[in-house]
C-alpha positions as CSV (number, residue, x, y, z in Angstrom):
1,X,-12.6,-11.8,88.0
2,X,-13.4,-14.5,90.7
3,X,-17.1,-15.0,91.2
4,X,-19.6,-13.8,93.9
5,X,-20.6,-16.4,96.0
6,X,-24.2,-16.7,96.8
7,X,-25.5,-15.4,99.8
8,X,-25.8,-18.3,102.3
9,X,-29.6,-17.6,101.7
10,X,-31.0,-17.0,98.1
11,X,-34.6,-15.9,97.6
12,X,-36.1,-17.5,93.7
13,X,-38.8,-15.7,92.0
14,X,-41.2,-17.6,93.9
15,X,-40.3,-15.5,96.7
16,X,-38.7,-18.7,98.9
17,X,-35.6,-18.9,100.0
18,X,-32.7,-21.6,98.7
19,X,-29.9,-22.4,100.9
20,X,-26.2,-21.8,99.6
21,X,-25.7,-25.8,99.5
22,X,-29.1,-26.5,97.6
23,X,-27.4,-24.6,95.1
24,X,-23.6,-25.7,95.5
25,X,-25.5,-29.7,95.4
26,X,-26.8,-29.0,91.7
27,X,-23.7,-27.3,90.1
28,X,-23.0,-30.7,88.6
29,X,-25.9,-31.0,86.3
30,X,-25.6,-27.8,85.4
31,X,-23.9,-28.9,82.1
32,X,-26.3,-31.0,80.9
33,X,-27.8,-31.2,77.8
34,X,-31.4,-31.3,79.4
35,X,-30.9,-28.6,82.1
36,X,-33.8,-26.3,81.1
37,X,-36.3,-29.8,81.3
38,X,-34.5,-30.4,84.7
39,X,-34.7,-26.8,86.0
40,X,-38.2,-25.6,85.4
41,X,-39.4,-28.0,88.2
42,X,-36.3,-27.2,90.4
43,X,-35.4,-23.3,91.7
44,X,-32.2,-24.0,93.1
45,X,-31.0,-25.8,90.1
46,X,-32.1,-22.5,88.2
47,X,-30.2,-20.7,91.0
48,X,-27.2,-22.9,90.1
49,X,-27.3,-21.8,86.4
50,X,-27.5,-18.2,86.7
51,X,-25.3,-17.9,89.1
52,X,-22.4,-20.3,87.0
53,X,-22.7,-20.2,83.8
54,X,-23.2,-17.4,80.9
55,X,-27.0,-18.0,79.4
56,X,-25.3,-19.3,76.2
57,X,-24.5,-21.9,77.5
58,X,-27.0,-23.1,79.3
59,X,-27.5,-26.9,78.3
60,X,-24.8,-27.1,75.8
61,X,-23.3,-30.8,76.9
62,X,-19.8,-29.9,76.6
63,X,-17.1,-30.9,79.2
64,X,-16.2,-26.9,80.9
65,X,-12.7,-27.2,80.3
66,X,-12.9,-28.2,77.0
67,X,-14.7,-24.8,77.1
68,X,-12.0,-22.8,79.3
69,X,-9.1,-24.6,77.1
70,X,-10.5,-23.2,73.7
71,X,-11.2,-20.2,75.0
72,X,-7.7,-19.7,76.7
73,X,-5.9,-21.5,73.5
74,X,-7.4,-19.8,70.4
75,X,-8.5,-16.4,72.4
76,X,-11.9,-17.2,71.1
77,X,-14.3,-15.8,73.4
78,X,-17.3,-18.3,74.7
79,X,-19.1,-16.3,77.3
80,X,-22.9,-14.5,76.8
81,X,-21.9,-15.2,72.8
82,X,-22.0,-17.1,70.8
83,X,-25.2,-19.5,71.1
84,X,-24.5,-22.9,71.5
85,X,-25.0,-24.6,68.6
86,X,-21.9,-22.2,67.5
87,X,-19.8,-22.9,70.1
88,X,-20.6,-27.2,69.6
89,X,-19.2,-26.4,66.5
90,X,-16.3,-24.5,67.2
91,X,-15.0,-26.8,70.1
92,X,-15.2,-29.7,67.6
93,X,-13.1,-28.3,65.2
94,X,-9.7,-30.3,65.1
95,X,-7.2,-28.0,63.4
96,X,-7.1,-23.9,63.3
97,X,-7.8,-23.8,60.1
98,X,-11.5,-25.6,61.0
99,X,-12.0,-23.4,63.4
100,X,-11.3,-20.5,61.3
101,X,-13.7,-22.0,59.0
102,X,-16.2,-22.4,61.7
103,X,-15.7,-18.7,62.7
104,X,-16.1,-17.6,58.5
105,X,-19.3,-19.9,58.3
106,X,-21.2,-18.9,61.1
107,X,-20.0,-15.0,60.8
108,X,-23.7,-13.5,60.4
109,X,-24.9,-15.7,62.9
110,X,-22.3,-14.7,65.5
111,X,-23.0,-10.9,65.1
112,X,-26.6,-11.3,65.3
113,X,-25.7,-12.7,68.8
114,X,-23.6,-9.6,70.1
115,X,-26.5,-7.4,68.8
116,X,-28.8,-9.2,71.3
117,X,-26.3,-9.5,74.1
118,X,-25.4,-5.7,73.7
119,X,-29.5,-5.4,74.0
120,X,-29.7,-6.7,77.2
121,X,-26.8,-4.2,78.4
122,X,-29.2,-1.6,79.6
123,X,-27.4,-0.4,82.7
124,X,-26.8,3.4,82.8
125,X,-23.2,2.8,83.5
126,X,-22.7,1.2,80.3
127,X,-24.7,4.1,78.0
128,X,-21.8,5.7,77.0
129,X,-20.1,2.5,75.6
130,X,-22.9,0.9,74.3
131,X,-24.0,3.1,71.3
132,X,-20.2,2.5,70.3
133,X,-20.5,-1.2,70.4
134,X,-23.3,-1.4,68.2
135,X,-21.7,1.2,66.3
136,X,-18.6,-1.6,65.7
137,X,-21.1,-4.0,64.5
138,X,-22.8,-1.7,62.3
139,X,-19.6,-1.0,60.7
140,X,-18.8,-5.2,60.3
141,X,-22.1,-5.3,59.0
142,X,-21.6,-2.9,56.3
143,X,-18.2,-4.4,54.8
144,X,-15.9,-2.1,57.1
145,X,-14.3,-5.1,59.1
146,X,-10.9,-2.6,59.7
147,X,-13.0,0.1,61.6
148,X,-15.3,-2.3,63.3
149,X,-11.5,-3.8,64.6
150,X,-10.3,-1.0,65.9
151,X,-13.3,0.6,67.6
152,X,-14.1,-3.2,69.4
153,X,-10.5,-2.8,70.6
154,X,-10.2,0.2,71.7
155,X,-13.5,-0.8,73.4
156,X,-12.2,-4.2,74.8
157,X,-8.8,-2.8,76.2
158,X,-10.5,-1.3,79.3
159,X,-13.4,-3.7,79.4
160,X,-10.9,-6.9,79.8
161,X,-8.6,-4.8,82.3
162,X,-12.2,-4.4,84.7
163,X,-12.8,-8.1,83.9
164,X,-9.3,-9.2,85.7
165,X,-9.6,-7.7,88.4
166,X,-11.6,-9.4,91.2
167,X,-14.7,-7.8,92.5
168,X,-15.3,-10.2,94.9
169,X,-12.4,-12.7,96.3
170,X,-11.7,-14.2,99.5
171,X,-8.2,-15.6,101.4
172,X,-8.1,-17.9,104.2
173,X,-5.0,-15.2,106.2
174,X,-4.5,-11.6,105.9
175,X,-1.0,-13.0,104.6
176,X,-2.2,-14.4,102.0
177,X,-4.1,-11.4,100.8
178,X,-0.8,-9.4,100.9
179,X,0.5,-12.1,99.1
180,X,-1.8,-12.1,95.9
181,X,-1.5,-7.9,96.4
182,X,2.3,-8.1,96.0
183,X,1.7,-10.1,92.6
184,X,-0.5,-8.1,91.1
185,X,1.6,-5.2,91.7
186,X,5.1,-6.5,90.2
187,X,3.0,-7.5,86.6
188,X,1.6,-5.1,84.2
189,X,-2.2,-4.8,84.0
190,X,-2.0,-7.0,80.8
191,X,-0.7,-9.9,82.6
192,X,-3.7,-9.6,85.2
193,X,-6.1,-12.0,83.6
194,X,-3.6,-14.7,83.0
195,X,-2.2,-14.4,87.2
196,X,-6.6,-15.0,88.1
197,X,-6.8,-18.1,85.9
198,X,-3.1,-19.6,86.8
199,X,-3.7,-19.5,90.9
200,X,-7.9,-19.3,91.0
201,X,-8.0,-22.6,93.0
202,X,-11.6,-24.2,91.5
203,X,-12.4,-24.0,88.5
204,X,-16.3,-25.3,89.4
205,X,-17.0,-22.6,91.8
206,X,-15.7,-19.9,89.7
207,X,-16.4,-20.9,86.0
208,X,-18.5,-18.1,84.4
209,X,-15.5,-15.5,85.7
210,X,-12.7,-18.1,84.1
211,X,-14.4,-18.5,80.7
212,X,-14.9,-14.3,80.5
213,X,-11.3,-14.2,81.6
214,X,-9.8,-16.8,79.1
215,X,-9.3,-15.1,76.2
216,X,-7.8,-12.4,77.0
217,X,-4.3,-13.1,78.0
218,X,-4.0,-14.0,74.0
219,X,-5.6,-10.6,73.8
220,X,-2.5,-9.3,75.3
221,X,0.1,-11.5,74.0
222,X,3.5,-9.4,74.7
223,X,4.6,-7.7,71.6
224,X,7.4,-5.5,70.7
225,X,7.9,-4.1,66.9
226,X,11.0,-2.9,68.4
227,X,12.8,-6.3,68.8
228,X,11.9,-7.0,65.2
229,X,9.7,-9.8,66.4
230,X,6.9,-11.0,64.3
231,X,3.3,-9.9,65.0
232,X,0.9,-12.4,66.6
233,X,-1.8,-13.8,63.9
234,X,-4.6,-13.9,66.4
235,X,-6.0,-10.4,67.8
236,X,-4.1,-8.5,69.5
237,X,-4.0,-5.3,71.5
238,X,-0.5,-4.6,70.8
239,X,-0.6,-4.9,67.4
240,X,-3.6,-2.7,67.1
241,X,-2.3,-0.4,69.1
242,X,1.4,0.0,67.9
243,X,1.6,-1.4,64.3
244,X,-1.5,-1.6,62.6
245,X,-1.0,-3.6,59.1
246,X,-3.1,-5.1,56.6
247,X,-2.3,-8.6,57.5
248,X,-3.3,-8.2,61.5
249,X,-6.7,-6.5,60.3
250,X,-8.5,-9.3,59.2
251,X,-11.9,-10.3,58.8
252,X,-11.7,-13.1,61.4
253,X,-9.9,-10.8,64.0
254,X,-12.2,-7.9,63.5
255,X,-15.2,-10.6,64.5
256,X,-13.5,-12.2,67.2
257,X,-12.8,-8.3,68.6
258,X,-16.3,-7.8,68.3
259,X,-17.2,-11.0,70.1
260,X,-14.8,-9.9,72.9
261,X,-16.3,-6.6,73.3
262,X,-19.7,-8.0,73.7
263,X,-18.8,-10.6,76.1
264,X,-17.1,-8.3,78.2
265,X,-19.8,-5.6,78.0
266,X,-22.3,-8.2,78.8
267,X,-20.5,-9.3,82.0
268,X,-20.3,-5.8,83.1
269,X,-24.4,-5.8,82.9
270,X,-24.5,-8.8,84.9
271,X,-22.3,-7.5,87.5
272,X,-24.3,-4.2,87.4
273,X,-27.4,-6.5,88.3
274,X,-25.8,-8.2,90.9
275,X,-24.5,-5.4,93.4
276,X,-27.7,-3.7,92.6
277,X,-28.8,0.1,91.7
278,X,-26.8,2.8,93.2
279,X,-23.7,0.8,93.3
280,X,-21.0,1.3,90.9
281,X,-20.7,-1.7,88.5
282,X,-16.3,-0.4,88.4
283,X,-16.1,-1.0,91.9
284,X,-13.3,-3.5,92.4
């Protein structure tokens, strides 16, 4: 889901007005580990931040495609949750088994951060998916990590299929629109994700959409029981879907679900906020 550009005019809540390049001129420090100190005495550095990166992530010091690669590599999502002292820890992790470890560690931590994000989802759009959200957390809370799995997938299936499609995208000739058309119609929805983050030319401009994106191509890993092939450890639609088993439904894959669900949920509020009340928040 490529990003919205700014309008070439931005008002800040002092009720001025920022010009698209103030804002494009401070995307570079919007990484840095004192961008909150930096930002309160400048509004289109504040601009920047909302506009490129997920709140969790605001100041967190850590090179973006370090970010983008973890997220695309392990399927561990990183955007809206969880906060950044979790996601330091899980990008310095050498090995999958320290990551795992990481994931086991911080667990109660982690959910406590999709409750809040799933708070802030307040849109009425979102009210019929948002009770059963909570509901999957209430049901990893209690010790039911299998049913807390499958309702955060069957959730999350739908949710990453809005979040590759583009709301907003630009080409420089109609040819090239019919071009990017003609892809997207000779691949399965599932492959969707993984097309946006192969050809989406700048990664800078169009981070926040990336990092929500990353993850779920593993999501979708092709699978077929039929072929006799073995299942995919991490979580997977497919297996969820097709051959539930004991060793798929695990406690880390019912978290990372849940951590999925919430990030996707939680871009969907902030899309809802940015095209405004009265317009739809599935508009493509």
């Amino acid at each position: 889901m490529p990003g919205k550009l700014p309008n070439m005019t931005q008002e800040d809540r002092s009720g001025s007005y920022l010009n698209v390049r103030d804002i494009f001129q401070q995307l570079d420090q919007v990484d840095d580990p004192n961008v909150m100190e930096l930002a309160a005495s400048s509004p289109a550095l504040q601009a920047a931040l909302r506009w490129s990166r997920p709140q969790n992530l605001w100041g967190i010091g850590v090179d973006p495609l370090l970010l983008l690669r973890l997220a695309r590599d392990a399927g561990i999502p990183l955007a809206w949750v969880p906060r950044r002292e979790v996601v330091r820890a899980l990008v310095a992790a050498p090995t999958r088994g320290v990551l795992s470890d990481v994931l086991a560690d911080k667990a109660a931590l982690v959910v406590d951060d999709c409750a809040d994000a799933l708070s802030h989802c307040i849109d009425e759009q979102l009210q019929d998916r948002v009770p059963l959200a909570e509901a999957a957390i209430a049901a990893y809370r209690a010790g039911h990590a299998e049913a807390a799995m499958a309702l955060a997938v069957s959730l999350g299936e739908p949710l990453a299929a809005w979040a590759s499609t583009p709301r907003v995208r630009s080409f420089d000739s109609r040819a090239e629109q019919q071009a990017w058309l003609q892809r997207r119609s000779r691949v399965s929805k599932y492959r969707w994700a993984e097309l946006e983050l192969e050809t989406d030319p700048d990664p800078r401009f169009r981070f926040k959409e990336q990092l929500v994106m990353a993850p779920i191509p593993r999501f979708f890993t092709p699978w077929f029981p039929g072929r006799g092939d073995a299942p995919p450890e991490a979580l997977s639609r497919h297996v969820v879907a097709h051959q539930p088993n004991t060793q798929h439904f695990t406690t880390e894959n019912s978290l990372v679900a849940i951590m999925l669900m919430t990030s996707l949920l939680r871009q969907q509020q902030a899309w809802c906020e940015e095209v405004g009340p009265g317009d739809s928040c599935e508009a493509g």
